[in-house]
N, C-alpha and C positions, 0 to 999 in steps of 0.2 A: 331309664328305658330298660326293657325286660333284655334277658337274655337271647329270646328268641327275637326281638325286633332288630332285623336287620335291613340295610338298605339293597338296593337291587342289584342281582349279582350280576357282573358284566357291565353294569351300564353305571352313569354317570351319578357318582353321591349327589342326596337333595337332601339338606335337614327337614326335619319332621317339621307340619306346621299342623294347625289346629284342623281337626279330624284323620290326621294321620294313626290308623292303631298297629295293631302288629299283623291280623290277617290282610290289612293295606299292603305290607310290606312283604308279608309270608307268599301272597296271591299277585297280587299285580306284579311288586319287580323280580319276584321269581320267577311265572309265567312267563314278564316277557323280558326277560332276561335269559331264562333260561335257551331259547331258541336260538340268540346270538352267539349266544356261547358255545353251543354244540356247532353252530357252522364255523366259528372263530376256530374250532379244537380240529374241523378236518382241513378248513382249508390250510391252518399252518402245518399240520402234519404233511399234505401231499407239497407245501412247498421243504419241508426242512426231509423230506422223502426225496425227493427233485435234486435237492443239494448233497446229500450223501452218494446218490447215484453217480453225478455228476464225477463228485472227485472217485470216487471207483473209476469211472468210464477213463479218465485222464490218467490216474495213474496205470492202469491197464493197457491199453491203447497209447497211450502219449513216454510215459517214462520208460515202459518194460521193451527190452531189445525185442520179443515176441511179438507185443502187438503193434509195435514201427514194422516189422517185416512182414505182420499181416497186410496195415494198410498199403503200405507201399507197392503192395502183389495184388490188391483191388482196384488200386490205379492202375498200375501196369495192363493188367489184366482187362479192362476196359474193350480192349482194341483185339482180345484175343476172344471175347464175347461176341459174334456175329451177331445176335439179335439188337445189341444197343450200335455196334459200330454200324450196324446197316439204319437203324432207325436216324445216327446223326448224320451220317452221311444222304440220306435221303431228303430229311427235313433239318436247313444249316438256320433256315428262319426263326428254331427253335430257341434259340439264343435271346433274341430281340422278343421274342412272347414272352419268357420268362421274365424278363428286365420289365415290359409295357405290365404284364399281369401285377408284378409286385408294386409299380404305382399305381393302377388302380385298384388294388385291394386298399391301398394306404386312404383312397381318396373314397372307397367306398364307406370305408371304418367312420371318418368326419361326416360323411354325408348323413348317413342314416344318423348318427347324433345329432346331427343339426339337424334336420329337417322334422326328429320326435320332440325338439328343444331340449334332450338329454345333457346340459351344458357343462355340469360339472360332471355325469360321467364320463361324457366324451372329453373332456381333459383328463379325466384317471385313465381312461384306454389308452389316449395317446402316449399318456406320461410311462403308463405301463410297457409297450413298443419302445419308445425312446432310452427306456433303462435298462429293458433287455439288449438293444443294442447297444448301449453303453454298455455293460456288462462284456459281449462277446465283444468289442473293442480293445477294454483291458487286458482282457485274458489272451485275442490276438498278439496284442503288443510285448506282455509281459510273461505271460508262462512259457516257457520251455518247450517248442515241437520241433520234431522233425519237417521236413516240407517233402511230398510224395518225387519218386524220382521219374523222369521217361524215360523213355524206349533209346534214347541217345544218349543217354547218361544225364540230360540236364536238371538242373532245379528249377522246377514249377513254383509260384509263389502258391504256398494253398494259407489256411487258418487255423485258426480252433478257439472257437466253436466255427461253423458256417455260418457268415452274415445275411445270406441269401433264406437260407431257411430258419435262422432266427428272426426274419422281420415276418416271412410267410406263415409259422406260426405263430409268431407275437398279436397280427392284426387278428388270425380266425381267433385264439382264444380272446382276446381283446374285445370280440363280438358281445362277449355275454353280458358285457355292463350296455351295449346300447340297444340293441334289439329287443324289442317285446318277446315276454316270456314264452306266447304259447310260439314263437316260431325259433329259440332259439337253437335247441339241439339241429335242426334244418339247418340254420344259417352258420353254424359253429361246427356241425358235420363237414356239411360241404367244402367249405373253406379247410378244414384240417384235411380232404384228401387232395386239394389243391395245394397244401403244404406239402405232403406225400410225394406228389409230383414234380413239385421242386427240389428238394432234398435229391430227388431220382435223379434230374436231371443234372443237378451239381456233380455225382457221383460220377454217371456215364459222362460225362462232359471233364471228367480228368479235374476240374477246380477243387476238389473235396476231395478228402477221406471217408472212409463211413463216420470213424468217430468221429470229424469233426461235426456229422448231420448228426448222433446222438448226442453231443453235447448241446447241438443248441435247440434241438426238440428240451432237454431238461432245463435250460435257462430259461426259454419262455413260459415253461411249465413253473418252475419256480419262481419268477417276478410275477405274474398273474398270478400264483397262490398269493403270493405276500401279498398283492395292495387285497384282494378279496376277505385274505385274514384282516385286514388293518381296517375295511369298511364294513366290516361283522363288527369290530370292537368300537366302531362309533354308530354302531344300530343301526345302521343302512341296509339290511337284509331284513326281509320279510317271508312268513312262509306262503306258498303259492300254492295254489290250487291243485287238487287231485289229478283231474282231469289236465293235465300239463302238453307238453310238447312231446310227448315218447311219442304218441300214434303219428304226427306228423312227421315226425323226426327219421321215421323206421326206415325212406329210401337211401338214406345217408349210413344211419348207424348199423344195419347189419352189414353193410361192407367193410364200416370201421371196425368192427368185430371180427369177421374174418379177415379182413387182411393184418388184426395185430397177431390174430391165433397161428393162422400162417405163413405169415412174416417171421412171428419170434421164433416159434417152431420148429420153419426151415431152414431159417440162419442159425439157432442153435444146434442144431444138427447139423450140419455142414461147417461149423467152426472148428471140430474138433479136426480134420480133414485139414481145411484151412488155414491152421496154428502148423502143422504138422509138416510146413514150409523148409527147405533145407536152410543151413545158417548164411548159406551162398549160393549168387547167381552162377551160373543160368539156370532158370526154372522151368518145367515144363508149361507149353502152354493150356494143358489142360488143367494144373493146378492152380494157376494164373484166373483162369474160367472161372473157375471152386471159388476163389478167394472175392472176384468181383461178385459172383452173384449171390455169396454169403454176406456180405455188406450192403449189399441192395437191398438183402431180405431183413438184416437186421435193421436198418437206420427205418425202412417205409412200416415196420414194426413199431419201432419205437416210435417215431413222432405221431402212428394214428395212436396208441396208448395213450399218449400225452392227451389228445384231445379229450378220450374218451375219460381217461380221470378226471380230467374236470367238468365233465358232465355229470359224471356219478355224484363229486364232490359237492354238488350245485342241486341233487337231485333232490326237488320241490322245495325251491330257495329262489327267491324273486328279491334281484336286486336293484329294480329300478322305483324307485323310492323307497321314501322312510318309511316305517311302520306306522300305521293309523292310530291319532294317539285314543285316548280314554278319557274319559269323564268318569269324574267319583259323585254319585248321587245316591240317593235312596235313604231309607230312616235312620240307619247308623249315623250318617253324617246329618240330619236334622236336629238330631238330639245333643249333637255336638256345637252347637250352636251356628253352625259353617250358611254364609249364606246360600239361598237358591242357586242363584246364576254366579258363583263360585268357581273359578276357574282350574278346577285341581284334576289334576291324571289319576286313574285308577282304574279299576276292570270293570265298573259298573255303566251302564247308558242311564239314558236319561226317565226311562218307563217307571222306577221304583219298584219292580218286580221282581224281586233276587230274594234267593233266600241262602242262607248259610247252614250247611250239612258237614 
């Protein structure tokens, strides 16, 4: 075999069989090989991007005396915020919506799979959910945090990551292996500002830190890259149509746009303020104010980012089935003695019309 015949890059070796040449192998498995490959190369980068963030976020937030006495002063701080202390003391049923909302997003996620027959996606979605939260399990159990303190001195149990907005955005990203393509930025939007919401409410609700809501905005971000890299590299992506899901998508996604631009923004801007915490209580309650609503603005930043990189990531990449295979036909392969109704993959249909340039 020539130097130049190679088998298909990314996808599965086949030995050459009779009518195999080397533009067979130059054109077909590199064409479509080449497409998996380029989706295989961003999804693992935004997930091994997810994971570098991540330990940033921990060691910054979780080990450094600095960012223990930021988060600590955003919990605190909660109660000295009157927009959120009045919002929970108004609405206390807000507790029970959040708990009903996250089992029926869990049971929306199965449904729409089952009811498209998406059977083994909707088990990579689910598995994808279940590993994110096994993930934020481990790291609850086993890394090293502090727990926010109250207003009486006591300890709160809180985590790291947040289980709450690790499963809220585990199911919205989780959306894109089941939902049809032309509607999924809509359905993977909406749901990521519904993650937004909860992350908020973890926050204002004293159960969270902010970091612990940016750590599990990046967990879910990064076990949904993975299984999406790992189903690029078994050629389960396809590429999808021009004319895609952006124009339906737009009532979701320019609010996910702004609120990451001013979310990150104004939490970064107001962090510097925020850090600038004394080493000791008592603290002002206005800086108390700063410190909650610089965590608010960062975590509802980051986790609509999270969605929105995986929409980019994704962008005109259809992963609900295989790629359509090929037929190798036409006079090259007659002259090779290959029968008619020959079952062999290649870029050719079945017309005999092709010419080679």
């Amino acid at each position: 075999m020539a130097s130049y015949d190679r088998l298909r890059a990314g996808g599965s070796p086949r030995p050459l069989e009779t009518g195999d040449t080397w533009w067979y192998a130059a054109v077909a498995g590199e064409a479509a090989g080449s497409f998996s490959t380029r989706v295989r190369t961003r999804t693992r980068r935004a997930c091994l991007g997810a994971v570098l963030l991540l330990t940033i976020v921990y060691a910054g937030l979780v080990l450094t005396a600095t960012g223990r006495r930021w988060g600590d002063a955003a919990v605190t701080g909660r109660r000295a915020d009157g927009t959120a202390a009045t919002v929970l003391r108004d609405h206390p049923s807000l507790a029970g919506l959040t708990t009903l909302s996250l089992v029926l997003g869990c049971v929306l996620l199965l449904a729409v799979g089952l009811v498209r027959k998406r059977y083994a996606l909707t088990a990579a979605a689910t598995g994808a959910v279940v590993t994110a939260l096994a993930v934020t399990g481990l790291l609850q159990r086993y890394a090293p945090r502090p727990r926010p303190v109250d207003t009486v001195g006591g300890l709160d149990p809180s985590g790291f990551p947040s289980i709450q907005t690790t499963l809220a955005l585990g199911v919205a990203l989780a959306l894109v292996l089941v939902v049809p393509y032309r509607l999924r930025t809509l359905a993977v939007g909406a749901a990521t500002l519904w993650a937004v919401g909860v992350g908020a409410y973890t926050i204002a609700a004293g159960q969270h830190r902010p970091g612990d809501v940016i750590a599990a905005a990046l967990v879910a971000l990064a076990v949904t890259s993975g299984l999406l890299a790992l189903l690029a590299r078994k050629g389960r992506v396809r590429p999808g149509p021009r004319r895609g899901p952006a124009l339906p998508g737009l009532p979701v996604t320019v609010p996910l746009v702004l609120l990451t631009l001013v979310g990150l923004g104004a939490g970064f801007w107001l962090l510097g303020d925020a850090l600038a915490l004394p080493a000791t209580a008592p603290y002002d309650p206005v800086e108390l104010r700063l410190a909650h609503r610089c965590g608010q603005a960062l975590a509802a930043g980051v986790v609509a980012a999270a969605g929105l990189i995986l929409l980019m990531v994704l962008r005109r990449v259809d992963v609900d089935g295989a790629p359509a295979p090929y037929r190798l036909g036409g006079p090259f392969v007659e002259a090779t003695g290959v029968p008619h109704d020959a079952e062999l993959v290649g870029p050719f249909t079945e017309d005999r019309d092709h010419e080679i340039s």
